[in-house]
C-alpha positions, 0 to 999 in steps of 0.5 A: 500500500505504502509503495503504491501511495509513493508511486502516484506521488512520483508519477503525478509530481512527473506530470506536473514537471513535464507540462512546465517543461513543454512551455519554455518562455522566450526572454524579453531581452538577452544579452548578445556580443557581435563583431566591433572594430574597436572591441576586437583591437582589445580582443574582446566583443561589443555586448549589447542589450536586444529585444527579442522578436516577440517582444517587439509588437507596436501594441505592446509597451516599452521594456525596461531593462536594468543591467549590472556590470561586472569588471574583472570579476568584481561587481561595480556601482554602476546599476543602469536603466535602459528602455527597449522599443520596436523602434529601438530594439537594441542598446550598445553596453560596451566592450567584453574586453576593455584595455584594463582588462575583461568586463560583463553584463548582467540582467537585474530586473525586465519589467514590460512599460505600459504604452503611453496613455494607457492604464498601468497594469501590473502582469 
């Protein structure tokens, strides 16, 4: 009795697990690094903040992203805010690479924007 109690446990806590893993949400925003002149002088590549595809629809507001930088493994005071559109879907952070050394990006907080005009929502 005591082992079939356990098994229904086991099978029902599996089902649960696989129905979260079939839905993988896409990120509103992700760190990217592409080629840059500059950056490549340092050996290193530009970081930049990119609005994913779905996030872009025009009926949808703005995404604010608020980013940590990390240089040479030591977190800095620097704690900024960036607001992502469809119009301007990417923002330029810096060199993976700078001249003193290597520095990152982390991503803090994304929280969507209302549009202009309309009612604020929390989602």
């Amino acid at each position: 009795m005591r082992v079939s109690v356990l098994l229904l446990l086991l099978l029902a806590a599996q089902s649960c697990h696989a129905e979260v893993a079939e839905e993988p949400e896409e990120p509103l925003v992700r760190l990217i690094e592409t080629d840059d002149s500059l950056c490549l002088a340092h050996g290193g590549q530009m970081v930049s903040l990119q609005l994913a595809e779905s996030a872009m629809p025009m009926q949808e507001g703005p995404v604010e992203v608020w980013v940590d930088r990390w240089f040479m493994q030591v977190q800095t005071a620097d704690h900024t805010k960036h607001v992502l559109t469809a119009e301007t879907p990417e923002k330029e952070l810096g060199c993976s690479q700078s001249i003193a050394g290597p520095q990152y990006w982390t991503l803090s907080n994304i929280e969507r924007l209302p549009l202009a005009g309309a009612p604020y929502r929390k989602e």
